[in-house]
PAKOL-121359 format. One record per residue (C-alpha): residue in three letters; y, z, x. Coordinates in steps of 0.25 Angstrom, whole numbers, plus 2048, in hexadecimal, padded with zeros to 3 digits. Layout:
residues N
+-----+-----+-----+-----+
!  aa !   Y !   Z !   X !
+-----+-----+-----+-----+
! ALA !   Y !   Z !   X !
...
+-----+-----+-----+-----+
This chain:
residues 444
+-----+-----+-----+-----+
!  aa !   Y !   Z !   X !
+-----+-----+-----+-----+
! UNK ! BE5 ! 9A5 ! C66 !
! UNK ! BE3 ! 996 ! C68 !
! UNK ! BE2 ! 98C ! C5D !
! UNK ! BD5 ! 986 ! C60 !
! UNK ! BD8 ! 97D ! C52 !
! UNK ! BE3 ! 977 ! C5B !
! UNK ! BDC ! 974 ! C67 !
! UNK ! BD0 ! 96C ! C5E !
! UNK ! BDC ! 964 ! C59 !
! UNK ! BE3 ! 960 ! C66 !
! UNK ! BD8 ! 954 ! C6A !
! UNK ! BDA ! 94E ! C5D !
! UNK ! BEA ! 94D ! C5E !
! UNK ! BE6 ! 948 ! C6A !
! UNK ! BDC ! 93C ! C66 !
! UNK ! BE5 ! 93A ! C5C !
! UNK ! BF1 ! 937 ! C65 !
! UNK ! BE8 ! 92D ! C6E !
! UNK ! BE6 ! 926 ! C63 !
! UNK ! BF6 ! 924 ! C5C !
! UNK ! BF9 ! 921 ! C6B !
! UNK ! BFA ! 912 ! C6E !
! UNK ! BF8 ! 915 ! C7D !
! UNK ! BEB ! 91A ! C7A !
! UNK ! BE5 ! 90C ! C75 !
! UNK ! BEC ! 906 ! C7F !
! UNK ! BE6 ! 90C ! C8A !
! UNK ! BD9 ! 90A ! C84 !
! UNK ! BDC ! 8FB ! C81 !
! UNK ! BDE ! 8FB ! C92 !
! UNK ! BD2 ! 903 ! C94 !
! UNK ! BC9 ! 8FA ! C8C !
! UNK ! BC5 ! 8F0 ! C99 !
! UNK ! BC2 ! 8FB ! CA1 !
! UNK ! BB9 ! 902 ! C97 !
! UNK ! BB3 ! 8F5 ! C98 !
! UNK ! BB0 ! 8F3 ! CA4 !
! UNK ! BA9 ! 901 ! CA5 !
! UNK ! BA1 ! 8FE ! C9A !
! UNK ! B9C ! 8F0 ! CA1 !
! UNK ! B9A ! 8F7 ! CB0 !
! UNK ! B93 ! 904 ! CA7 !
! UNK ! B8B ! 8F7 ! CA1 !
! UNK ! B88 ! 8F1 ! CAE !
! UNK ! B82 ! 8FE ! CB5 !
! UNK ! B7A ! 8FE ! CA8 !
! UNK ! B75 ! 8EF ! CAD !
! UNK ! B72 ! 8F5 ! CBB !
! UNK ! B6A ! 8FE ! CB9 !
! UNK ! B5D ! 8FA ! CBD !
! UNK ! B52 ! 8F9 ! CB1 !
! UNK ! B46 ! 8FF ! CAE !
! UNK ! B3D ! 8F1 ! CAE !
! UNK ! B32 ! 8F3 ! CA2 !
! UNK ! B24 ! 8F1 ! CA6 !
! UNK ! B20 ! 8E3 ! CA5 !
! UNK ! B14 ! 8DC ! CAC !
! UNK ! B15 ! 8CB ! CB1 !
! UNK ! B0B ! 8C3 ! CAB !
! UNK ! B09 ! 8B4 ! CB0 !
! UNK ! B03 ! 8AA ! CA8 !
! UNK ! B01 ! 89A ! CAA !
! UNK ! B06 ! 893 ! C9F !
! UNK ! AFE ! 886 ! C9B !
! UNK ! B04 ! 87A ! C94 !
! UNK ! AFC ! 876 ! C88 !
! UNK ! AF4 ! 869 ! C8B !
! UNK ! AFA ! 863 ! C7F !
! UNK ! B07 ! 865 ! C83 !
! UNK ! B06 ! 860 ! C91 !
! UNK ! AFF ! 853 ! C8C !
! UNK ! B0C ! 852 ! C82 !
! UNK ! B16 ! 854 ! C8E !
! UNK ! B0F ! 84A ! C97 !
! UNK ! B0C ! 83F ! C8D !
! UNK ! B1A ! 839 ! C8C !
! UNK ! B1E ! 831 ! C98 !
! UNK ! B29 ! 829 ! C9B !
! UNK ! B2F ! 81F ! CA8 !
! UNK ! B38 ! 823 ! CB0 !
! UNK ! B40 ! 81A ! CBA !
! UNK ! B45 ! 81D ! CC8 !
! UNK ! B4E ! 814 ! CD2 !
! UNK ! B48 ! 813 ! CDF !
! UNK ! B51 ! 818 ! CEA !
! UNK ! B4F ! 816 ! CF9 !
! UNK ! B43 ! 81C ! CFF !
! UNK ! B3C ! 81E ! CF2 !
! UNK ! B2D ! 81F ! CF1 !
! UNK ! B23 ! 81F ! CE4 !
! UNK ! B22 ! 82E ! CE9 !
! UNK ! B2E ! 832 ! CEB !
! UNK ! B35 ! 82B ! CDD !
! UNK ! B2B ! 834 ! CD7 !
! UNK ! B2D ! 83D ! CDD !
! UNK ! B3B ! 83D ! CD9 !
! UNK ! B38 ! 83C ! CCC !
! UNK ! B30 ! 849 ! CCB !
! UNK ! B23 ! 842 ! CCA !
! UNK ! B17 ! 848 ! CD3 !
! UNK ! B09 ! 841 ! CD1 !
! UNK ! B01 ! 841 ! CDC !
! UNK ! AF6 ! 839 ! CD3 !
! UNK ! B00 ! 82F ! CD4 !
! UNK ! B06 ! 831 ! CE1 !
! UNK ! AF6 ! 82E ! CE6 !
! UNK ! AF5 ! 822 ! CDF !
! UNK ! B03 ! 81D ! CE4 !
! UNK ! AFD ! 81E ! CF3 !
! UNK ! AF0 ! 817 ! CEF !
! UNK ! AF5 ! 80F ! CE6 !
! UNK ! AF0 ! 7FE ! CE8 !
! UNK ! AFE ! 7FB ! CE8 !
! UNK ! B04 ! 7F7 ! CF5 !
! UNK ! B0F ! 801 ! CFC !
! UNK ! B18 ! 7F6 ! CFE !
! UNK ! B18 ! 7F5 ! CEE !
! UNK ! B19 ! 805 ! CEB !
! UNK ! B26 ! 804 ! CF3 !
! UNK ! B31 ! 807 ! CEA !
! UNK ! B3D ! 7FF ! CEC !
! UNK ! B4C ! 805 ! CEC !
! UNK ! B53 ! 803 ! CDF !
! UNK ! B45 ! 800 ! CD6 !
! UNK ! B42 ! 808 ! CCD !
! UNK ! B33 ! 810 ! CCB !
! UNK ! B2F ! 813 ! CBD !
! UNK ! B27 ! 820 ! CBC !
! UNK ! B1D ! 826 ! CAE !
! UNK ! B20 ! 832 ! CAD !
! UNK ! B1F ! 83E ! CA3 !
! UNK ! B26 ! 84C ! CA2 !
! UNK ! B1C ! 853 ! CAC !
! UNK ! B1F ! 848 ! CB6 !
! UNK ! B11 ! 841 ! CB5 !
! UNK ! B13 ! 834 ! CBB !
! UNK ! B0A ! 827 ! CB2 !
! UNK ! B11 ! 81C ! CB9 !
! UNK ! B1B ! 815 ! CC3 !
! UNK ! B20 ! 807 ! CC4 !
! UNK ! B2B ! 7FE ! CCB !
! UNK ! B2C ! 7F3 ! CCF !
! UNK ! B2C ! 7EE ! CDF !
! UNK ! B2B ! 7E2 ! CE7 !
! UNK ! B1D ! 7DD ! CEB !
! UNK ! B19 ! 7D7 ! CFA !
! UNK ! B1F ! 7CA ! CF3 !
! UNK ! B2C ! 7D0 ! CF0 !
! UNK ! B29 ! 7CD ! CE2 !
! UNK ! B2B ! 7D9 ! CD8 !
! UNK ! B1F ! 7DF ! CD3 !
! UNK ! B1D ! 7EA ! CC8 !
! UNK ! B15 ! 7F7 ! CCE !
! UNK ! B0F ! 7FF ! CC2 !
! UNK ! B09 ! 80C ! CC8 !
! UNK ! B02 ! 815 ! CBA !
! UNK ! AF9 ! 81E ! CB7 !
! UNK ! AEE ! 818 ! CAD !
! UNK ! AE6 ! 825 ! CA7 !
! UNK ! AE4 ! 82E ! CB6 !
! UNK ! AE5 ! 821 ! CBC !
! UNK ! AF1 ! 81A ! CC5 !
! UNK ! AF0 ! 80B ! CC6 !
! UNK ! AFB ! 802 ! CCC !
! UNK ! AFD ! 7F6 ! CC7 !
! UNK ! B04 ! 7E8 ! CC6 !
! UNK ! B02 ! 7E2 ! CBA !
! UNK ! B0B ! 7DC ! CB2 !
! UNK ! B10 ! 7E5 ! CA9 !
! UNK ! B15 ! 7E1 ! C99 !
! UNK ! B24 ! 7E0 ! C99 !
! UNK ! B2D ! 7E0 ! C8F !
! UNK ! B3C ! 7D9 ! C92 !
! UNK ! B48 ! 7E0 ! C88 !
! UNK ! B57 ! 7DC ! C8A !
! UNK ! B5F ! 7E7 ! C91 !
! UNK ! B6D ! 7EA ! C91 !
! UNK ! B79 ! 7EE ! C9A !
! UNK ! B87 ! 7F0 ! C9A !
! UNK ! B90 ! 7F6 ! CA5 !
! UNK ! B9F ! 7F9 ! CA8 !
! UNK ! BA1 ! 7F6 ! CB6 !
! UNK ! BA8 ! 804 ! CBC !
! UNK ! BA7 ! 800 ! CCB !
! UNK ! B9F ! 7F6 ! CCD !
! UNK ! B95 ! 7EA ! CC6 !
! UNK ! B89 ! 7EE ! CCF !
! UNK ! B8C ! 7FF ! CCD !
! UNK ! B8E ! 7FC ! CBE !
! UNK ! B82 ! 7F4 ! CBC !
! UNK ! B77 ! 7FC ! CC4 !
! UNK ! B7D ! 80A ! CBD !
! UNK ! B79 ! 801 ! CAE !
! UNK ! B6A ! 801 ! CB7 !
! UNK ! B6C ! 7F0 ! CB5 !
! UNK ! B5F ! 7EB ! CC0 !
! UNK ! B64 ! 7E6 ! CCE !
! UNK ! B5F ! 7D9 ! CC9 !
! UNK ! B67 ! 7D8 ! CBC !
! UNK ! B72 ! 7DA ! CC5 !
! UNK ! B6F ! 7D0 ! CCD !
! UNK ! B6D ! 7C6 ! CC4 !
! UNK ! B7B ! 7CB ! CBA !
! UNK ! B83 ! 7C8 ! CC9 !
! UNK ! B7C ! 7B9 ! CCB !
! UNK ! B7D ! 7B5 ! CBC !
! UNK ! B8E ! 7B7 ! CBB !
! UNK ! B8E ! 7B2 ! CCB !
! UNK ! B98 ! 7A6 ! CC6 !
! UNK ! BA0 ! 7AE ! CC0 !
! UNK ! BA2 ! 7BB ! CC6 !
! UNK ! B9C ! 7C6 ! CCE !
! UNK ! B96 ! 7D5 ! CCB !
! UNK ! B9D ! 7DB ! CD6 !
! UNK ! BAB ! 7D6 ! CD0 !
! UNK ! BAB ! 7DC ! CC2 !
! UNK ! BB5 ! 7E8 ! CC1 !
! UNK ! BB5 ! 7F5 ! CBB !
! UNK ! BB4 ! 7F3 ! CAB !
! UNK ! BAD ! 7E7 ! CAC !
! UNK ! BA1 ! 7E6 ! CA4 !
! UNK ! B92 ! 7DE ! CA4 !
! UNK ! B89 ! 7DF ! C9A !
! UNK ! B79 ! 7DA ! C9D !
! UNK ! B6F ! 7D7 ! C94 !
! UNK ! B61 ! 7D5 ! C9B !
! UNK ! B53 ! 7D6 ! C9B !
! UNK ! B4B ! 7E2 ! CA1 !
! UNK ! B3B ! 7E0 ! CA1 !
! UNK ! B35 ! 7EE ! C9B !
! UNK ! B28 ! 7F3 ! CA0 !
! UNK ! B22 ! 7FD ! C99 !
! UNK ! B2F ! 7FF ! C93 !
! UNK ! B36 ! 803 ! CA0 !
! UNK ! B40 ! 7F8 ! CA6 !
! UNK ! B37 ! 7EE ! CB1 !
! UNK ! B3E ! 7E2 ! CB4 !
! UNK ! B4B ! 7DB ! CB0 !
! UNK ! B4B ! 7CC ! CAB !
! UNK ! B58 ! 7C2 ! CA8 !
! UNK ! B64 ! 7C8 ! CA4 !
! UNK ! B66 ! 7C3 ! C98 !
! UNK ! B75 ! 7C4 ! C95 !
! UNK ! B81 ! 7C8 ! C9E !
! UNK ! B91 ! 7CB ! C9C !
! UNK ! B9C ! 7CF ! CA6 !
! UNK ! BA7 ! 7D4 ! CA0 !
! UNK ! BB2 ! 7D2 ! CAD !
! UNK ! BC2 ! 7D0 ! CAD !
! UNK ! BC4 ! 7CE ! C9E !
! UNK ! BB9 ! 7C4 ! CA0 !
! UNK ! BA9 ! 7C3 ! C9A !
! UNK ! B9F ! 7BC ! CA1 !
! UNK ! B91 ! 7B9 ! C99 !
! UNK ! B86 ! 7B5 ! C9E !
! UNK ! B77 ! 7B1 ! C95 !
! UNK ! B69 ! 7B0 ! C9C !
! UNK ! B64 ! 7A2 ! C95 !
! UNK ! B55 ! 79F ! C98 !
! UNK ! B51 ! 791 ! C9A !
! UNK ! B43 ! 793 ! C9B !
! UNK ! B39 ! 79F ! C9B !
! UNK ! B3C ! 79F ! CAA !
! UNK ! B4C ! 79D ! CAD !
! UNK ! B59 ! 79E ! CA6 !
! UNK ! B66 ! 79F ! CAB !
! UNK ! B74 ! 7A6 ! CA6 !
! UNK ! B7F ! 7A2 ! C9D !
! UNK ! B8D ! 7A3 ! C98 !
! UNK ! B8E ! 7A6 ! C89 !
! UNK ! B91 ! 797 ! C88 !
! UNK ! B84 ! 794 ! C90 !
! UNK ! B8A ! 78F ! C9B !
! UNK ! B82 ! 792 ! CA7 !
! UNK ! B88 ! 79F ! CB0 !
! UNK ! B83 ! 799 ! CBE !
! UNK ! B83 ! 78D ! CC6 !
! UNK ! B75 ! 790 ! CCD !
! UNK ! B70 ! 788 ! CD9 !
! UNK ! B74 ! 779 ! CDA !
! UNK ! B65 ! 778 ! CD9 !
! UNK ! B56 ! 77E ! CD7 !
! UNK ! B4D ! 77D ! CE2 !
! UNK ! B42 ! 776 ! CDB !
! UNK ! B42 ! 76D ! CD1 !
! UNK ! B38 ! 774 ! CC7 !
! UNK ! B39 ! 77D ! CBC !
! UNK ! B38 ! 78F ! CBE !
! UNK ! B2C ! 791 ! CBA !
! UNK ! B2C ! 7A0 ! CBC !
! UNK ! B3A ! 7A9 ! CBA !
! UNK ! B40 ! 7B3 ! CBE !
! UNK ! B3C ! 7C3 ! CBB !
! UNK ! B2F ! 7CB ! CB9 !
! UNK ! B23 ! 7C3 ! CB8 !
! UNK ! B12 ! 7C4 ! CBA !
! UNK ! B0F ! 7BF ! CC6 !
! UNK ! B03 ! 7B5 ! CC4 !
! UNK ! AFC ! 7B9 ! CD3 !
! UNK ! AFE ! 7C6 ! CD4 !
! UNK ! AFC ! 7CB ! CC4 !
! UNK ! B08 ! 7D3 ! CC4 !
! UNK ! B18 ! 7D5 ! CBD !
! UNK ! B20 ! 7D1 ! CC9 !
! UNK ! B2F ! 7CD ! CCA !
! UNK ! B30 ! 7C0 ! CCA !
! UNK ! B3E ! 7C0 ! CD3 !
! UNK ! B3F ! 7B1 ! CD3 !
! UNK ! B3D ! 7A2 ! CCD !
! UNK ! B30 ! 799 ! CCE !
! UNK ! B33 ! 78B ! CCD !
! UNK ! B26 ! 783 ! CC8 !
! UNK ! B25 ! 779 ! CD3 !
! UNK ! B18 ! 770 ! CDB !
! UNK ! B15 ! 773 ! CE9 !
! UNK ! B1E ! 76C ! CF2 !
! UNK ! B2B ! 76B ! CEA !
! UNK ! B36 ! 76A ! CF2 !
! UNK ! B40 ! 779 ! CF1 !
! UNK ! B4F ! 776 ! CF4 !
! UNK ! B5A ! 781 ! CF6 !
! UNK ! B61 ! 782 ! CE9 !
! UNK ! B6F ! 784 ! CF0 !
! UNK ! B75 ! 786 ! CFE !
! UNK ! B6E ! 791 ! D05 !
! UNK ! B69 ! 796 ! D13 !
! UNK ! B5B ! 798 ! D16 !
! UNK ! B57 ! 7A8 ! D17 !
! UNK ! B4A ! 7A7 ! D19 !
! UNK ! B3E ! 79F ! D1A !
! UNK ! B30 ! 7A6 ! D1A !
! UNK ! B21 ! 7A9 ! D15 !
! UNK ! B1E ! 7B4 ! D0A !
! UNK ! B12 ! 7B9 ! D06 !
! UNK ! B16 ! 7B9 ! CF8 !
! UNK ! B20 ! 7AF ! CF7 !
! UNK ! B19 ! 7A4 ! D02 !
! UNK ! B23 ! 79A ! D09 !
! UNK ! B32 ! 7A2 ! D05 !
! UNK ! B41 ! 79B ! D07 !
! UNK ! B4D ! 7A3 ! D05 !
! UNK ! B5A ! 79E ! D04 !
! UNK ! B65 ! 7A6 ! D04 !
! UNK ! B72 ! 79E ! CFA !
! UNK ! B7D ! 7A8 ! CFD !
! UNK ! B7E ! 7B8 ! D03 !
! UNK ! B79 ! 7BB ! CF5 !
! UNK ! B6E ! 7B2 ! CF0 !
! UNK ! B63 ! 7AD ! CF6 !
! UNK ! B56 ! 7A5 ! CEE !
! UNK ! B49 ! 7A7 ! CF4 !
! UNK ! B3D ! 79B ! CF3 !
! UNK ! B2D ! 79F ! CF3 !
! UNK ! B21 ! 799 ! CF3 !
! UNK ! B24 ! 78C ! CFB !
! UNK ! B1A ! 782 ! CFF !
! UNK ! B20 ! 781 ! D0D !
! UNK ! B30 ! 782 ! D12 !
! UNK ! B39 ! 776 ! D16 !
! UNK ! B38 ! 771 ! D23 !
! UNK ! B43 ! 778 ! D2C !
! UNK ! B48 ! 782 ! D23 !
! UNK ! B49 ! 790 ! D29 !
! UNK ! B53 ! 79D ! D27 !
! UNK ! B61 ! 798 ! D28 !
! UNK ! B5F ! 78B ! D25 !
! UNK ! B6C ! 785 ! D1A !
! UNK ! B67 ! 781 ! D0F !
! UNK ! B6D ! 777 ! D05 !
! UNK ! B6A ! 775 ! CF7 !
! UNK ! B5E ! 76C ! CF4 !
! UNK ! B5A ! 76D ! D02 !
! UNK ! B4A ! 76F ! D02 !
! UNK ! B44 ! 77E ! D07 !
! UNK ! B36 ! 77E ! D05 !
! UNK ! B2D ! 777 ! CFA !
! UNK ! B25 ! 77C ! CEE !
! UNK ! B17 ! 785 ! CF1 !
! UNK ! B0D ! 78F ! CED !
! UNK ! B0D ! 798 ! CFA !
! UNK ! B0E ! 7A8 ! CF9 !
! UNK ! B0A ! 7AD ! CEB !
! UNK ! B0A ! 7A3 ! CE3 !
! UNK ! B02 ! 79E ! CD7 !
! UNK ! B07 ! 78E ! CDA !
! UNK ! B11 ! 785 ! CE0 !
! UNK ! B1F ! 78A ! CDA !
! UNK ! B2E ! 78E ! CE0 !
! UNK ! B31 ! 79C ! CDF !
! UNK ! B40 ! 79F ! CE1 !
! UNK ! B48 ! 7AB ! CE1 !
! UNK ! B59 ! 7AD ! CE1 !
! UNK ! B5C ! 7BB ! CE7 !
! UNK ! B6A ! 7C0 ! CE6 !
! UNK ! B6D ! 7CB ! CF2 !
! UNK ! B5F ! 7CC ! CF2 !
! UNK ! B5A ! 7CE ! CE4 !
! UNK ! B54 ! 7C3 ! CDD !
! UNK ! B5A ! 7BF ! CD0 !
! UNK ! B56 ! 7B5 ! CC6 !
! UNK ! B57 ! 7A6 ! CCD !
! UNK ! B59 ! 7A0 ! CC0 !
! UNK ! B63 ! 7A7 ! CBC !
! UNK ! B6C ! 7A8 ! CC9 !
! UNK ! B6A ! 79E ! CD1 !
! UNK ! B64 ! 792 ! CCB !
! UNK ! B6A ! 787 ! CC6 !
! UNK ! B6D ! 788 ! CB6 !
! UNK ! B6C ! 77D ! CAE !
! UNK ! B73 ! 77C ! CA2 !
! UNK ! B6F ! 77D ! C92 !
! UNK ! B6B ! 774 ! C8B !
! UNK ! B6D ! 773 ! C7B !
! UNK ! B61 ! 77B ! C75 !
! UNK ! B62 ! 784 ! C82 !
! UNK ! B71 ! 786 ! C7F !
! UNK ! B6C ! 78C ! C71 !
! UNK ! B64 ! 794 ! C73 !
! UNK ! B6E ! 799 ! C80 !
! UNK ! B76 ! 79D ! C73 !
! UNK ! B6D ! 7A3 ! C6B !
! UNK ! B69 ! 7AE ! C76 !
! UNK ! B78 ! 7B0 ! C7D !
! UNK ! B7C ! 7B2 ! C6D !
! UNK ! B71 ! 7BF ! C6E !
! UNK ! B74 ! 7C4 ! C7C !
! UNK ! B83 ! 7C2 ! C79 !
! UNK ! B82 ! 7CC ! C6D !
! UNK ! B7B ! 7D7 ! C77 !
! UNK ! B87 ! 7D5 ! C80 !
! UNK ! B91 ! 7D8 ! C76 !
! UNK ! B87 ! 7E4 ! C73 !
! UNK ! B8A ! 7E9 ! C82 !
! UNK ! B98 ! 7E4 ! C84 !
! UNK ! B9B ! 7ED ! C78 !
! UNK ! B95 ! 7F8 ! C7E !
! UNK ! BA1 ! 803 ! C84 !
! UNK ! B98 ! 809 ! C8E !
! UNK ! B8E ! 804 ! C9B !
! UNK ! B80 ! 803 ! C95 !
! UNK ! B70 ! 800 ! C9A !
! UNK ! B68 ! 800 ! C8E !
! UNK ! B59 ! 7FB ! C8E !
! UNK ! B58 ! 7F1 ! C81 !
+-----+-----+-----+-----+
């Protein structure tokens, strides 16, 4: 008979054997990836296979914000400032800057304000009153007049109402701050610290004598100190520059803005020695009676940039070149009256306003030399009396005549004084930059 007790034990001799065998968990050990991989394609047909979706039923519903948190979210505004770049429009800046109000867009197309002074010009700059939803409160910039004077245009909304405006706004003048490593270039250097053209400008004229922008190297350094006129808290206008250092060839150059008057000053070396030679001569004899920058124009009721001197002079006084020039234009103004300008080399030209009548015989390309008469002392154009208005452009853009152009005189001893007591205090603030390892444009 067959020994069934022995068949029952076979498949456990068996087993065990699998299990003393060390090519038995070998052979597992290799099988284990392809177990795996079974296991994630058994997962995968899992994830296939289409699901049985649970009833459910779509309900829309419009959300309204609460009114007290939209009024929250609207109330806080803030400026924001955008160049003007070729071809730019009011429109098409705000556009830009995600702002839609047709409100405002109306009252832009009907506005009282001429088109000529809604054009914006390239490289401006239009401040815009926004908040978070992109409400628009406000606009301004400022842009150059019939006249070719500068004039502040103010464009807000006052309750539901726009108005434009020109009145003179309240202004407050703080010191601001620059220092710049030259990498390429002077001009590159300075316009990526945002320095105003102007500033530039006047920064080439002061240290003329000595040495030009466009020379400095790679790892030279010029540090500024100069004033920024703050409307509303928001940059408007630039005045004097204050304080100026070159720091070119292992050599410093310094230079201190000195006021003689509430009108003009001139620049300095530390030892206050005057920077430039100016003109040989003014071309009045009389005091400036009006200076350079931002100031209320007494006609027209309004902030305007004054881009030049007036010299307080009676009707008739004789105006003589102030050097050797050639004679670039002689004409009639509507805002200016009875205009000469004579252009002094390819760079600077000085333009002369107001005059009573022109000298006999002088027309474009006339030679000029210095004290030779061009025209005489009036009150034609706008003007609100007989006075010299004269401007010194430099490639075009006015700078101050006083301080890069016209003769310096030296100091006397109480001026010499108090010449020391101020470049002692704008000194310490060039320390402050000189010290500092990095390019900076800092609002003070």
């Amino acid at each position: 008979m067959m020994n069934y007790r022995k068949l029952l034990t076979f498949p456990q001799k068996w087993v065990a054997r699998l299990i003393n065998n060390p090519m038995t968990w070998l052979g597992l050990a290799a099988s284990l990836p392809f177990t795996g991989a079974l296991t994630a394609m058994a997962i995968s047909q899992q994830e296939r296979l289409p699901e049985v979706a649970p009833l459910s039923q779509q309900v829309t519903e419009a959300l309204v914000l609460q009114p007290q948190l939209k009024s929250q979210a609207s109330s806080v505004r803030y400026w924001r400032d955008e160049a003007v770049q070729r071809g730019d429009t009011i429109a098409r800046l705000l556009n830009r800057l995600g702002v839609d109000d047709g409100e405002a867009t109306r009252f832009l197309h009907a506005s009282p304000l001429s088109r000529d002074l809604l054009k914006l010009k390239t490289g401006a700059t239009l401040s815009v009153e926004v908040n978070d939803q992109g409400e628009l409160f406000g606009l301004r910039f400022l842009n150059d007049d019939e006249n070719g004077e500068k004039v502040l245009v103010v464009i807000e909304k006052r309750g539901e109402q726009w108005q434009a405006s020109a009145d003179a706004p309240q202004t407050d003048t703080v010191q601001t701050v620059r220092s710049v490593v030259i990498r390429t270039s002077a001009s590159g250097a300075l316009a990526q610290a945002q320095v105003p053209v102007e500033v530039r400008a006047g920064l080439n004229e002061i240290f003329a004598d000595q040495l030009t922008l466009n020379k400095l190297r790679p790892g030279d350094k010029i540090h500024l100190v100069y004033e920024t006129l703050l409307y509303k808290g928001a940059p408007l206008a630039t005045g004097n520059i204050l304080a100026a250092e070159i720091q070119h060839g292992g050599k410093t150059h310094q230079a201190f803005y000195f006021a003689h008057d509430a009108e003009s000053g001139a620049y300095y070396d530390a030892a206050g020695k005057p920077l430039k030679k100016g003109f040989s001569m003014q071309p009045v004899n009389a005091r400036i009676s009006s200076g350079f920058g931002m100031r209320f124009h007494p006609i027209l009721r309004s902030l305007r940039m004054h881009e030049g001197v007036d010299y307080a002079a009676p009707e008739g006084t004789p105006i003589v070149a102030p050097s050797d020039a050639t004679v670039s234009s002689v004409s009639q103004q509507n805002g200016y009256g009875n205009v000469v300008v004579l252009r002094h080399s390819n760079k600077l030209s000085t333009l002369y306003a107001h005059m009573s009548r022109f000298q006999p015989g002088l027309q474009e390309g006339s030679r000029v030399k210095a004290g030779d008469v061009i025209g005489f002392v009036g009150s034609t154009g706008r003007s609100t009396g007989p006075h010299l208005h004269m401007e010194v452009l430099i490639d075009g853009q006015p700078v101050d005549p006083a301080t890069t152009a016209l003769p310096v005189p030296g100091l006397s001893p109480s001026q010499r004084l108090a010449f020391r007591e101020a470049s002692v205090k704008l000194a310490a603030n060039l320390k402050l930059l000189r010290a500092i390892p990095v390019s900076v444009a800092q609002l003070d």
